[in-house]
N, CA, C and O atoms as CSV, one atom per row, in Angstrom:
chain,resi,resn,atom,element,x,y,z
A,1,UNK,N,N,-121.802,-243.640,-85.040
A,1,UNK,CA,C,-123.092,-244.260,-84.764
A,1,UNK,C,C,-123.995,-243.219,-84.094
A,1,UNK,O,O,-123.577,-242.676,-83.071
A,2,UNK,N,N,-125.101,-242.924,-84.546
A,2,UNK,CA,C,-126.252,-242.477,-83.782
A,2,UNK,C,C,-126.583,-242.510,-82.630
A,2,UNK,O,O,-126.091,-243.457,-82.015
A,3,UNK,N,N,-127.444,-241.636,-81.870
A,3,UNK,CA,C,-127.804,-242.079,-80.546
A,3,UNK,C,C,-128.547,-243.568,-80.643
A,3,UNK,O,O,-128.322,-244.628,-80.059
A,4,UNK,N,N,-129.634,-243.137,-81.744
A,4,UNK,CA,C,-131.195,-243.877,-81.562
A,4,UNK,C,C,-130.281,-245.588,-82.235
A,4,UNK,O,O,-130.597,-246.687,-81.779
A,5,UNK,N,N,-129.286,-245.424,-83.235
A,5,UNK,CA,C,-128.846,-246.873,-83.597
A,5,UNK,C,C,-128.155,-247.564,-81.862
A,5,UNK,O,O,-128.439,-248.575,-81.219
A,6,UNK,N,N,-127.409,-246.696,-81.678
A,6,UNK,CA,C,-126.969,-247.166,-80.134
A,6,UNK,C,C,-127.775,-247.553,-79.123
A,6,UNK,O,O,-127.260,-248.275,-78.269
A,7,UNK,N,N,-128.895,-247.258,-79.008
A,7,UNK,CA,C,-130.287,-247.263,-78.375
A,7,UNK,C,C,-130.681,-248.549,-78.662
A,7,UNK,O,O,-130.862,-249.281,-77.689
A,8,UNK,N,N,-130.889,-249.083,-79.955
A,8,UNK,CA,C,-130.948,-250.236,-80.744
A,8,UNK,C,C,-130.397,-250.983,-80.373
A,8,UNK,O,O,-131.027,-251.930,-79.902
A,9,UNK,N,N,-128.740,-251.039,-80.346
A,9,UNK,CA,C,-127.958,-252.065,-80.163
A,9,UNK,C,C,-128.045,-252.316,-79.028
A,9,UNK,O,O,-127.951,-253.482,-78.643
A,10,UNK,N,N,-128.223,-251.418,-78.289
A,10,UNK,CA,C,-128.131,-251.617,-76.296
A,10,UNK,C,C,-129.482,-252.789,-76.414
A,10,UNK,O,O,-129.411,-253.989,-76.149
A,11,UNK,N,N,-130.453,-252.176,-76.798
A,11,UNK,CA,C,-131.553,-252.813,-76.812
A,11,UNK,C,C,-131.514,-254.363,-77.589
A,11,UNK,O,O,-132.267,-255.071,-76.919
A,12,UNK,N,N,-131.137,-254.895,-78.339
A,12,UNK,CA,C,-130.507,-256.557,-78.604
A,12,UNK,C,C,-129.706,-256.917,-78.005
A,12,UNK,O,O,-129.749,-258.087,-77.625
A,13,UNK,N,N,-128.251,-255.806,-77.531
A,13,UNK,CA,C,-127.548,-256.575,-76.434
A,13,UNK,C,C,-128.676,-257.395,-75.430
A,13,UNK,O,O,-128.793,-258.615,-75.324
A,14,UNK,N,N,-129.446,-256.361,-74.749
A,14,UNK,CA,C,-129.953,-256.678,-73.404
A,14,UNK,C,C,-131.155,-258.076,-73.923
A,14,UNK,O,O,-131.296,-259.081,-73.225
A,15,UNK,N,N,-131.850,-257.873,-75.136
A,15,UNK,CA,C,-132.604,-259.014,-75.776
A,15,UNK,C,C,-132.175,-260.404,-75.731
A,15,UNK,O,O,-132.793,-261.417,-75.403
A,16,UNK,N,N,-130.775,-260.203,-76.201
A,16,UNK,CA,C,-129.645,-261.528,-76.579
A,16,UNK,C,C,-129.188,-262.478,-75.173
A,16,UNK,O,O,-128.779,-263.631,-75.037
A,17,UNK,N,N,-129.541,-261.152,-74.064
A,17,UNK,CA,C,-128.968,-261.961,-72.938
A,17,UNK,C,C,-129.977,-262.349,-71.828
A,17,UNK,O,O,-129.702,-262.697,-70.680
A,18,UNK,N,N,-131.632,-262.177,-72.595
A,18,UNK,CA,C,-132.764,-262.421,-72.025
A,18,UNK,C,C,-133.206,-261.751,-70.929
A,18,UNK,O,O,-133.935,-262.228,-70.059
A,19,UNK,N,N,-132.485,-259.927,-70.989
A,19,UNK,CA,C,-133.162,-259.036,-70.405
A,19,UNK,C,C,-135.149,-259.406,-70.276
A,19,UNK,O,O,-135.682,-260.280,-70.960
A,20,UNK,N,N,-135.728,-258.739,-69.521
A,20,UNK,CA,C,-137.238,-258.815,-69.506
A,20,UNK,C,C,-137.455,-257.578,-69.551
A,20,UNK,O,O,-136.714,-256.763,-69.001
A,21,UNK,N,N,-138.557,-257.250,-70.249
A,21,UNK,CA,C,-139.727,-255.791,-70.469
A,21,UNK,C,C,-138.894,-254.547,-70.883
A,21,UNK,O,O,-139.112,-253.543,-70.205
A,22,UNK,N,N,-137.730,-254.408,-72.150
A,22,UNK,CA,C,-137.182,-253.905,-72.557
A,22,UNK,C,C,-137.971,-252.651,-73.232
A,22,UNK,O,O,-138.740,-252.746,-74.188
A,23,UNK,N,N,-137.668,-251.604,-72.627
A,23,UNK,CA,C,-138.168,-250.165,-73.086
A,23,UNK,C,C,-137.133,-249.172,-73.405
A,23,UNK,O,O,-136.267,-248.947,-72.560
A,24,UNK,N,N,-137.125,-248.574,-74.492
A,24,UNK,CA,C,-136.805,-247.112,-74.142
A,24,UNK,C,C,-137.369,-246.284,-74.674
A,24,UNK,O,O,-138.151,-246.580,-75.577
A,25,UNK,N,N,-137.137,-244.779,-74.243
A,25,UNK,CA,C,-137.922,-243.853,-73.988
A,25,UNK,C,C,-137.003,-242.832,-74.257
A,25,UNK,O,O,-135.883,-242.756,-73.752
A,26,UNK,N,N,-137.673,-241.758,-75.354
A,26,UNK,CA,C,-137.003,-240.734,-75.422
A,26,UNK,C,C,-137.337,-239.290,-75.066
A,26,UNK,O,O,-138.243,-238.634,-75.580
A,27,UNK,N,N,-136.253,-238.758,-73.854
A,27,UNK,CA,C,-136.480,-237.648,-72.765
A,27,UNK,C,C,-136.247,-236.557,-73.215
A,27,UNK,O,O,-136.718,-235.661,-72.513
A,28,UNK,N,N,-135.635,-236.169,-74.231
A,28,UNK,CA,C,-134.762,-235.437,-74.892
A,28,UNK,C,C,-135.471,-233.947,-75.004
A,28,UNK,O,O,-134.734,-233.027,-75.360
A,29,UNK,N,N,-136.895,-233.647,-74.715
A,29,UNK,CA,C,-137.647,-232.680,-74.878
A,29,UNK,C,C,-138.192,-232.609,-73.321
A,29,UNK,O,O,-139.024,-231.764,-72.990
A,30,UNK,N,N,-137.589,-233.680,-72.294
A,30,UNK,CA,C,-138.311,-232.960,-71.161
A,30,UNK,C,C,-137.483,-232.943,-70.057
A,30,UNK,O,O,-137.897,-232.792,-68.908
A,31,UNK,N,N,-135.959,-233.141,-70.465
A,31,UNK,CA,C,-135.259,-232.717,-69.232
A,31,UNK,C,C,-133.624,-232.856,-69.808
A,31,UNK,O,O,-133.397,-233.515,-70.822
A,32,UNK,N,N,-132.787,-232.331,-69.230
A,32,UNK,CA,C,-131.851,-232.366,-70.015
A,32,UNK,C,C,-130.443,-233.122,-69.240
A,32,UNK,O,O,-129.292,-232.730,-69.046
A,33,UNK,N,N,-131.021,-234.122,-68.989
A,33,UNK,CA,C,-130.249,-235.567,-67.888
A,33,UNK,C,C,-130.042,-236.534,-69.241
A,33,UNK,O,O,-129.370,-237.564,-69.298
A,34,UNK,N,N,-130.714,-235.985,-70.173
A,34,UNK,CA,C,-129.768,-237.308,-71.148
A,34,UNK,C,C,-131.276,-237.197,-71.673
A,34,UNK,O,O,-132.343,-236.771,-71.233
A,35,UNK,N,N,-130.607,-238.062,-73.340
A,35,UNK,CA,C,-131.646,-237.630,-74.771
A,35,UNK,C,C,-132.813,-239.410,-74.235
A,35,UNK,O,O,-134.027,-239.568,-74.109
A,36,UNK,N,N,-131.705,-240.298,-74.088
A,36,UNK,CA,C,-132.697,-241.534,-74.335
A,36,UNK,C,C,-132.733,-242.481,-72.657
A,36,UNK,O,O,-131.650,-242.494,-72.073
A,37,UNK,N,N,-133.408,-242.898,-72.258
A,37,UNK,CA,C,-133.400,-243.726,-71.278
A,37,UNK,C,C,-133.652,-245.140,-72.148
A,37,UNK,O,O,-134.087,-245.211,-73.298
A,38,UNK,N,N,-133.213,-246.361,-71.175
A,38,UNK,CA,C,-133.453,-247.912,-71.818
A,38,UNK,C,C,-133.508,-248.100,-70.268
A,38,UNK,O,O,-132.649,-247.652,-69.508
A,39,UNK,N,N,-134.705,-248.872,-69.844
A,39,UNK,CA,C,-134.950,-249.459,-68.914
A,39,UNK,C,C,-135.111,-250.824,-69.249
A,39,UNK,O,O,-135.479,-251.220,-70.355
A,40,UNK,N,N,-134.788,-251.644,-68.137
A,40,UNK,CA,C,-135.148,-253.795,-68.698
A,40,UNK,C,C,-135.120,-254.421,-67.236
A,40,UNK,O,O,-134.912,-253.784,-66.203
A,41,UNK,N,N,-135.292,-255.371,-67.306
A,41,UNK,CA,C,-134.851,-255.994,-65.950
A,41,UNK,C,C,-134.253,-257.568,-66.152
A,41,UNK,O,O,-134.310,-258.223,-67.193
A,42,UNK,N,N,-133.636,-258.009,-64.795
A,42,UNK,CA,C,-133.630,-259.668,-65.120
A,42,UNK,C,C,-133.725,-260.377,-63.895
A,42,UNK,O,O,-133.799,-259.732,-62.849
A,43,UNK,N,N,-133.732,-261.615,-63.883
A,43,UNK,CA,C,-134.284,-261.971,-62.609
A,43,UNK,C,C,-133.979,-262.671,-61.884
A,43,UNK,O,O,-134.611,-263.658,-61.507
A,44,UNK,N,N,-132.436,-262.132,-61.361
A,44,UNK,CA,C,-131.179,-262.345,-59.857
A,44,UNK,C,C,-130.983,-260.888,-60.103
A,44,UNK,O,O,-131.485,-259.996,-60.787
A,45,UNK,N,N,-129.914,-261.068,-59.134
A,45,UNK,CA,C,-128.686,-259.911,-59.306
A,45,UNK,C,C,-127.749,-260.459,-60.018
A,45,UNK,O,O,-127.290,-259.809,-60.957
A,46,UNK,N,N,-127.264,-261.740,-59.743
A,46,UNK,CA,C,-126.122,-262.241,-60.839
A,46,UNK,C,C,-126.740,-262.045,-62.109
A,46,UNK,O,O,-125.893,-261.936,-62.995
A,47,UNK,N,N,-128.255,-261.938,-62.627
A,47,UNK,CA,C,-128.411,-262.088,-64.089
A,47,UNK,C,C,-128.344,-260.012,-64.501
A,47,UNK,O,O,-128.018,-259.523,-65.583
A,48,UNK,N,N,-128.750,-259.271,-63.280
A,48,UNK,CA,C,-128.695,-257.921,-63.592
A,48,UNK,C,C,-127.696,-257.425,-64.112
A,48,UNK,O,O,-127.807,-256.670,-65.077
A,49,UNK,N,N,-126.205,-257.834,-63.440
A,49,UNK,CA,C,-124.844,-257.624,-63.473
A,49,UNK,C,C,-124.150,-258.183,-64.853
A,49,UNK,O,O,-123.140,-257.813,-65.452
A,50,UNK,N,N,-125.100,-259.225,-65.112
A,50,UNK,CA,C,-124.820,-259.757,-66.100
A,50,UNK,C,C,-125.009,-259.067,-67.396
A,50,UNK,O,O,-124.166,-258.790,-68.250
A,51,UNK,N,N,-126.280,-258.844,-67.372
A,51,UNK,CA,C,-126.952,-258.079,-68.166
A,51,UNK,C,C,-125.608,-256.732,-68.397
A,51,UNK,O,O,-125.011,-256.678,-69.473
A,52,UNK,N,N,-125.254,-255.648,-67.151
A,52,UNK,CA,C,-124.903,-254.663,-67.239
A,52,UNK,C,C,-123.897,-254.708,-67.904
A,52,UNK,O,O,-123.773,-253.894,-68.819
A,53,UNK,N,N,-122.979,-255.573,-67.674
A,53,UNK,CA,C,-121.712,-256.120,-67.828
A,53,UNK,C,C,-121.674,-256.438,-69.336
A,53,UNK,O,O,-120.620,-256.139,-69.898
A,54,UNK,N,N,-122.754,-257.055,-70.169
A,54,UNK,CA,C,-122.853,-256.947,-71.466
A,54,UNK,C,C,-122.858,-256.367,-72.189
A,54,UNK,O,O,-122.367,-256.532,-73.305
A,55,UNK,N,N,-123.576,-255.263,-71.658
A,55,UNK,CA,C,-123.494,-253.811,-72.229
A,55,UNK,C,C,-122.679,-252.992,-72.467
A,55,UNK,O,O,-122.419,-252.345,-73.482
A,56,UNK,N,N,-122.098,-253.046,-71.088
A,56,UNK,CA,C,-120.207,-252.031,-71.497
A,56,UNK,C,C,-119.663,-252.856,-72.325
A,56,UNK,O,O,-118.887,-252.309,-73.109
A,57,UNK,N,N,-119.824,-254.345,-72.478
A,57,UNK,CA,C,-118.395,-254.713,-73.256
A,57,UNK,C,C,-119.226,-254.939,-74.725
A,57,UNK,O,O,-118.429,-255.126,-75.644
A,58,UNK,N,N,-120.237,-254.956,-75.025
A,58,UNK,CA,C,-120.430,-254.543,-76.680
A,58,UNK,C,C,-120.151,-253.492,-76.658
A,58,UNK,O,O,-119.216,-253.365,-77.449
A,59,UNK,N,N,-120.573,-251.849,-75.865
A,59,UNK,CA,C,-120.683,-250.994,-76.124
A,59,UNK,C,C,-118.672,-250.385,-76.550
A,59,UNK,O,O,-117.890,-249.751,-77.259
A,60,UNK,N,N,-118.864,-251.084,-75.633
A,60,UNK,CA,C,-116.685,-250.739,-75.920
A,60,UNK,C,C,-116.061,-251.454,-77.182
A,60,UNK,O,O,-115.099,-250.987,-77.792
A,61,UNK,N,N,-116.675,-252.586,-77.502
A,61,UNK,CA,C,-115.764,-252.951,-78.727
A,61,UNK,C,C,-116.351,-251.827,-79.911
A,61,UNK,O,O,-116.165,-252.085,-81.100
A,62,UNK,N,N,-117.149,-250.425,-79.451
A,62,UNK,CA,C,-117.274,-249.103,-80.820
A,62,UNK,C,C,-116.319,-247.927,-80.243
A,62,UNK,O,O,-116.167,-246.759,-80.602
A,63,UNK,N,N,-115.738,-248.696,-79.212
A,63,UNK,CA,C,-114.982,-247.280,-78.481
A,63,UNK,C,C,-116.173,-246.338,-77.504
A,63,UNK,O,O,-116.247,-245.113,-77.399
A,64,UNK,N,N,-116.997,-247.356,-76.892
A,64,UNK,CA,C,-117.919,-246.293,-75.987
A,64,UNK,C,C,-117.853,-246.792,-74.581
A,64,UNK,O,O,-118.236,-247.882,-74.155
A,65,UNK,N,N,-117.167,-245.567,-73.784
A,65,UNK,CA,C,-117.319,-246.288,-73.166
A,65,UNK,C,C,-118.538,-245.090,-71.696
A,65,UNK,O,O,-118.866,-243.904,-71.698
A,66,UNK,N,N,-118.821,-246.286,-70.679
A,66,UNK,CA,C,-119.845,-245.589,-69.843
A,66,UNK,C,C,-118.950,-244.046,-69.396
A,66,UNK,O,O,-117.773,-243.989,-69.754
A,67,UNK,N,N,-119.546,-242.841,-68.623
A,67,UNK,CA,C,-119.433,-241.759,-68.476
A,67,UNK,C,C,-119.480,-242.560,-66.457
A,67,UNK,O,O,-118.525,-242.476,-65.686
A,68,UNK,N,N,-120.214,-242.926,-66.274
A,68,UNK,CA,C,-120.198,-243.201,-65.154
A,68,UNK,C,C,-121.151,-244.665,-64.709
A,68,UNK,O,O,-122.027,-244.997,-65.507
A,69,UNK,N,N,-120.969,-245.440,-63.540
A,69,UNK,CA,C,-121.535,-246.448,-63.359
A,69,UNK,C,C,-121.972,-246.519,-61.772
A,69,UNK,O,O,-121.317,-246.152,-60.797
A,70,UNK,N,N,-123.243,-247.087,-61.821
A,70,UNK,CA,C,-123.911,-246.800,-60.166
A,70,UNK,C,C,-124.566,-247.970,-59.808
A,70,UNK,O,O,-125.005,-248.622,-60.755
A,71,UNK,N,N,-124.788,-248.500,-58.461
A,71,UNK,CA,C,-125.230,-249.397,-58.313
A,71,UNK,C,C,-125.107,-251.217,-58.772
A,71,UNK,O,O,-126.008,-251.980,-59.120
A,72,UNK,N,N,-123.852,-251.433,-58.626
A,72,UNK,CA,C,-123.173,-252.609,-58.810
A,72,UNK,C,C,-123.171,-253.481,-58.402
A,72,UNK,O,O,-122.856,-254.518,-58.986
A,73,UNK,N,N,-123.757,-253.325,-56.472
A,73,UNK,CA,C,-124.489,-254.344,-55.496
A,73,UNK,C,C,-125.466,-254.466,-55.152
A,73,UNK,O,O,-125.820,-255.160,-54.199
A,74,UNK,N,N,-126.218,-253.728,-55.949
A,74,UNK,CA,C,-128.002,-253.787,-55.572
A,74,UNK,C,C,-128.330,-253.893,-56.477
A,74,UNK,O,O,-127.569,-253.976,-57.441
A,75,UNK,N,N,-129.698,-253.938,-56.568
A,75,UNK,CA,C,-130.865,-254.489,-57.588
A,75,UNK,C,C,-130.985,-253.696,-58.664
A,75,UNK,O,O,-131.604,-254.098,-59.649
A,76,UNK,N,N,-130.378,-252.389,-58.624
A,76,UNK,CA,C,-130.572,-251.878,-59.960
A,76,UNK,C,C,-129.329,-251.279,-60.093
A,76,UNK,O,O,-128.778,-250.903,-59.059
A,77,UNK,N,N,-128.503,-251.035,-61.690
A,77,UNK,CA,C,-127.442,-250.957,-62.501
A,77,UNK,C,C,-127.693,-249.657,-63.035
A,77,UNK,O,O,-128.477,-249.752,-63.980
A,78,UNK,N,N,-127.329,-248.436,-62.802
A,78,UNK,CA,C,-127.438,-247.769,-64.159
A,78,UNK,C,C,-125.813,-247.388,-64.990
A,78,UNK,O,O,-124.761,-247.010,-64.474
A,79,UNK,N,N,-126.093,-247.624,-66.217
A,79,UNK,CA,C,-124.781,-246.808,-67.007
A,79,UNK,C,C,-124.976,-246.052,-67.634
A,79,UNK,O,O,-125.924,-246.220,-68.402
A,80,UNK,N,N,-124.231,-244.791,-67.700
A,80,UNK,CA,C,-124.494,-243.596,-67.976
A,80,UNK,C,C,-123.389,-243.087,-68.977
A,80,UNK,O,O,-122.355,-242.431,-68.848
A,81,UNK,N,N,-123.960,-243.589,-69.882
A,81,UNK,CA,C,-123.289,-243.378,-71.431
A,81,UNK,C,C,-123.596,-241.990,-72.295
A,81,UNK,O,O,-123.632,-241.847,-73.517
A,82,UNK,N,N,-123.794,-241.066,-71.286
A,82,UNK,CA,C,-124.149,-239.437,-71.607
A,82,UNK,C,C,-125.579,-239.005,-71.801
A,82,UNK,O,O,-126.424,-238.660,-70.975
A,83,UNK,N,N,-125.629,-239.122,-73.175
A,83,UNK,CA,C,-127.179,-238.954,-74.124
A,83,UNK,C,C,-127.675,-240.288,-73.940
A,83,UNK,O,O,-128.664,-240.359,-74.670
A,84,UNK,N,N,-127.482,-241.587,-73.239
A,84,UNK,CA,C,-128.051,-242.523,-72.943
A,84,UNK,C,C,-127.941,-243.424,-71.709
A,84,UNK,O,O,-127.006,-244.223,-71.644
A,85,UNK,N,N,-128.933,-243.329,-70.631
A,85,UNK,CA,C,-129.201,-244.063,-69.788
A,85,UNK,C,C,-129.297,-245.229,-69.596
A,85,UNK,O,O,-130.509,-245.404,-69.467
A,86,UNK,N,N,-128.797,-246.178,-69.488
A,86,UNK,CA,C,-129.262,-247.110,-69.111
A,86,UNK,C,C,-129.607,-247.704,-67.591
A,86,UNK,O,O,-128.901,-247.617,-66.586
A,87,UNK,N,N,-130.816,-248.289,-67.725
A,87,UNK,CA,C,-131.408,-248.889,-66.145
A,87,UNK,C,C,-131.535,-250.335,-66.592
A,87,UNK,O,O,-132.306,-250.727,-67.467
A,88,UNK,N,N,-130.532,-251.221,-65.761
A,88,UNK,CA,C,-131.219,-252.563,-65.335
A,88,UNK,C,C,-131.593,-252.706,-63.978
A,88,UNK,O,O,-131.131,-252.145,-62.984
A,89,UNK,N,N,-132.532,-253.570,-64.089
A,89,UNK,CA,C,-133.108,-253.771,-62.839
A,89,UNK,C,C,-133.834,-255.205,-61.941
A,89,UNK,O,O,-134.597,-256.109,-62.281
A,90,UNK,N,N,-133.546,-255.052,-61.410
A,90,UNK,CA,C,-134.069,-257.071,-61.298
A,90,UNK,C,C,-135.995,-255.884,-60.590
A,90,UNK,O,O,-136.286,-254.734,-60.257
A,91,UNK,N,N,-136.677,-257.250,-60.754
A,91,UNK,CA,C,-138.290,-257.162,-60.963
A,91,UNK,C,C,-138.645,-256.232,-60.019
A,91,UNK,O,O,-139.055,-255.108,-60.309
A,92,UNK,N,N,-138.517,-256.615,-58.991
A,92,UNK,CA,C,-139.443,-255.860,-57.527
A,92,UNK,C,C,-138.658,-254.204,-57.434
A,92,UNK,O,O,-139.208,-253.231,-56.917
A,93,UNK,N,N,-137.189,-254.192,-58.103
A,93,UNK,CA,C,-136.723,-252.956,-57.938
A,93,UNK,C,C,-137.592,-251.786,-58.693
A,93,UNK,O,O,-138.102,-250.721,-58.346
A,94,UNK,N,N,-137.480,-252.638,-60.064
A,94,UNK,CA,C,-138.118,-252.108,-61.043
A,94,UNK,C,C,-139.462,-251.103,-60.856
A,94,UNK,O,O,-139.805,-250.032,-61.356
A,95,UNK,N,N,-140.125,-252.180,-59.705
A,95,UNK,CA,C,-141.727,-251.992,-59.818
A,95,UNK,C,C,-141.401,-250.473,-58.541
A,95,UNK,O,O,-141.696,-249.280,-58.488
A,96,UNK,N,N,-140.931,-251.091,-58.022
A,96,UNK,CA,C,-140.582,-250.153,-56.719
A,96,UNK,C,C,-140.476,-248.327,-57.012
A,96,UNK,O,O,-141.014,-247.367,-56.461
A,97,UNK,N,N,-139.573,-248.457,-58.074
A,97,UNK,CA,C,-139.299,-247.177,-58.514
A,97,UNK,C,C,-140.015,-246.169,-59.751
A,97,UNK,O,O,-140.152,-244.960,-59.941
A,98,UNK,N,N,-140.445,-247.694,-60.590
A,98,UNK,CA,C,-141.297,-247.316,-61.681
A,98,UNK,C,C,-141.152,-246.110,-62.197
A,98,UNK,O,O,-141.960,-245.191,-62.063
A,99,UNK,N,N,-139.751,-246.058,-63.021
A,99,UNK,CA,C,-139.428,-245.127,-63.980
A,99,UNK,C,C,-140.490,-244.764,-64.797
A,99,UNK,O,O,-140.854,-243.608,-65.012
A,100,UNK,N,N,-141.110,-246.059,-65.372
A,100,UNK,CA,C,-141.889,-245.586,-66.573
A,100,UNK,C,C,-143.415,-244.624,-66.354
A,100,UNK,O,O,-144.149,-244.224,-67.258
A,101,UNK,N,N,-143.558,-244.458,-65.126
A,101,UNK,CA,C,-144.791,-243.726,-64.278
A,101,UNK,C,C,-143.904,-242.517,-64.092
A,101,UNK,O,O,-144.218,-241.471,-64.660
A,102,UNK,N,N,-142.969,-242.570,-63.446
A,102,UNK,CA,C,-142.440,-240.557,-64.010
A,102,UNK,C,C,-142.305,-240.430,-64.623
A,102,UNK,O,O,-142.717,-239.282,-64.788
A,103,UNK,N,N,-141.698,-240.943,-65.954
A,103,UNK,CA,C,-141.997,-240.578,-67.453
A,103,UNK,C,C,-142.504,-240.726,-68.537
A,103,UNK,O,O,-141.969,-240.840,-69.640
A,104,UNK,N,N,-144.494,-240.728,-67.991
A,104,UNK,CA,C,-145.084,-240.783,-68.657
A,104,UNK,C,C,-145.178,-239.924,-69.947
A,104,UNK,O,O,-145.963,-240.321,-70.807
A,105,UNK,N,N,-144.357,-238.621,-70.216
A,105,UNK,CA,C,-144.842,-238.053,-70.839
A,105,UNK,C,C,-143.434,-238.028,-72.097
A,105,UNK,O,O,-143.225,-237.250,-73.028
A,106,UNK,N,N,-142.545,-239.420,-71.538
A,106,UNK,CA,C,-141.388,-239.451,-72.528
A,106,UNK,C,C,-142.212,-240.078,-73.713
A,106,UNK,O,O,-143.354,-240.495,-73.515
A,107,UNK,N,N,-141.579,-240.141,-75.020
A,107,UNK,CA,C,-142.021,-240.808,-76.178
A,107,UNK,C,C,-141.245,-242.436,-76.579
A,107,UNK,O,O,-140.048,-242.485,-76.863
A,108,UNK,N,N,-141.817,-243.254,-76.558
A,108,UNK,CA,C,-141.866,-244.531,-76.480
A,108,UNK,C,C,-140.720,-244.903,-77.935
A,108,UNK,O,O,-141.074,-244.649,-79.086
A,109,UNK,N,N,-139.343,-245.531,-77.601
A,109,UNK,CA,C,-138.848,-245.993,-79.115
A,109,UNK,C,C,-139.706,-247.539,-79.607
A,109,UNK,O,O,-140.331,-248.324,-78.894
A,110,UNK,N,N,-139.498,-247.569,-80.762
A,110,UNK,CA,C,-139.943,-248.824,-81.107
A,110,UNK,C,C,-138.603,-249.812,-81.470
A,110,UNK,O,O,-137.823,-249.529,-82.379
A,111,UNK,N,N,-138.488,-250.827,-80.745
A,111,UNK,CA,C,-137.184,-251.172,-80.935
A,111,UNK,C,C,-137.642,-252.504,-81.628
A,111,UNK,O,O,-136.885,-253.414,-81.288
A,112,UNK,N,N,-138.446,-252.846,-82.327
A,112,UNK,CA,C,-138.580,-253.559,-83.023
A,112,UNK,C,C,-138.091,-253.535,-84.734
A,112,UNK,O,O,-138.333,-254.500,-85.459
């Protein structure tokens, strides 16, 4: 599987489980921390965890599994699936840190 199809699937996982404001963004030309970021949010921590937790276990029934995992009791989740980031985040974290304002100059996927 591809990065950008994996990107995809992360991106309906997180759809399917009523993630909010699902983005990703591809970094791949401006830093070399990983090709794609997917940022989303949801709105507890039980629904963040939830969210995260969905993700490893589609992502594992292809044999993928995270590289590393951060933030498990706070408001934001990332899994770090190499060439792909993922950020969940419940709302106010989100706004707080506003990934998508430092990387204004990533290129927008269309996950539609």
């Amino acid at each position: 599987m591809e990065n950008i199809e994996r990107v995809k699937k992360i991106a309906k996982v997180l759809d399917d489980k009523k993630a909010m404001d699902i983005k990703a963004m591809e970094i791949k030309e401006l830093t070399i921390v990983a090709d794609y970021f997917i940022i989303a949010n949801g709105t507890s921590n039980t629904h963040v965890k939830a969210l995260a937790d969905e993700v490893e276990h589609e992502m594992s029934k292809d044999g993928i599994e995270p590289h590393h995992i951060e933030g498990r009791a706070t408001g934001w989740i990332l899994l770090d699936y190499g060439s792909i980031v993922v950020h969940v985040f419940l709302q106010e974290s989100r706004e707080y840190y506003n990934l998508e304002r430092l990387w204004t100059d990533a290129k927008t996927i269309d996950l539609g």
